[in-house]
Structure formats: structure tokens, C-alpha cells
N, C-alpha and C positions, 0 to 999 in steps of 0.2 A: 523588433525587439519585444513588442508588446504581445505580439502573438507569443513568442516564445514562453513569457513572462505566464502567461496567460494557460497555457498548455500543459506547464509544467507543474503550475497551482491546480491545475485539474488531476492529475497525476498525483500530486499529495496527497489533495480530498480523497481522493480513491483507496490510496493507501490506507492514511489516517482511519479512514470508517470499516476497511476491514479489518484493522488490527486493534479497532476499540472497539466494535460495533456489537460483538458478542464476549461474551463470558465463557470460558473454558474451552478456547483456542489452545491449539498446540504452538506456544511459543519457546523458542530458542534463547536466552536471554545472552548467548557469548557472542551466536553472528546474527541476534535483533532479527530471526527469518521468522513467518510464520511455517509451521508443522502440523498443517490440517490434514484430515481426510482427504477423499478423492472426492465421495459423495459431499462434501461438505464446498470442496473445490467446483464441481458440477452445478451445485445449487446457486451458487454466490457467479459463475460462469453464466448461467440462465436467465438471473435475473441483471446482470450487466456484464455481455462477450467483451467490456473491456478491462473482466480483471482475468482474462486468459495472458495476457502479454504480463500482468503482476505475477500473475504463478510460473510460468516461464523464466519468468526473469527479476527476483525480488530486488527492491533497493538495496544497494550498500549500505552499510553503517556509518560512512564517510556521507553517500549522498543523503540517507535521514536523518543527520546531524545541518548538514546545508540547509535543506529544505526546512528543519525549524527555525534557526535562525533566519531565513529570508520570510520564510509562512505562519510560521508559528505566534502564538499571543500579540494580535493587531489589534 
């Protein structure tokens, strides 16, 4: 459980810092997606291959609601 616990907290982080980490992201504000570049996808891909699996496949709005309440303000 703890790994899971643990895995999934990494997985927020990951989020979290791409979707705040820059200023003048292409953001979606009705389904909360990020709407970046490719180059800008490439570059954030480069420096960590594991936000290729975030760009594939963004969080829900269901699961980053979750994740604040479980992750959020500790």
C-alpha cells in the first residue's frame, strides 16, 4: 500500500510542477488539460522521459481533484 501510496505522490509532483512550473502554458480550463507545444513537450520529455506517459495520458479532473485532497496542503 505504501508503495502505491508513494508512486502516486510521485506522479502528482510530476504533474503539479508541470502545470505550475511555467508561465504561459497552454491551459484548458473546462477539462484542467495542459495545451503545450510539441517543442515545449520534447523539452520537458528530455529533461524527465517520465512526463512522456503525462502527455499521453493527462490526469482527469476527477483524479486531480483526488490527488489534492489526498496530496494537497500537508
Amino acid at each position: 500500500m505504501k508503495n502505491k501510496y508513494d508512486s502516486m505522490r510521485k506522479e502528482y509532483n510530476l504533474w503539479k510542477s508541470l502545470k505550475n512550473g511555467e508561465t504561459g502554458l497552454g491551459w484548458n480550463e473546462s477539462t484542467k488539460q495542459l495545451n503545450c507545444s510539441d517543442e515545449w513537450w520534447k523539452r520537458k520529455i528530455q529533461e524527465n522521459p517520465k512526463v512522456l506517459a503525462i502527455q499521453n495520458n493527462q490526469p482527469s479532473i476527477q483524479l486531480q481533484e483526488e490527488w489534492d485532497q489526498l496530496f494537497g496542503e500537508m
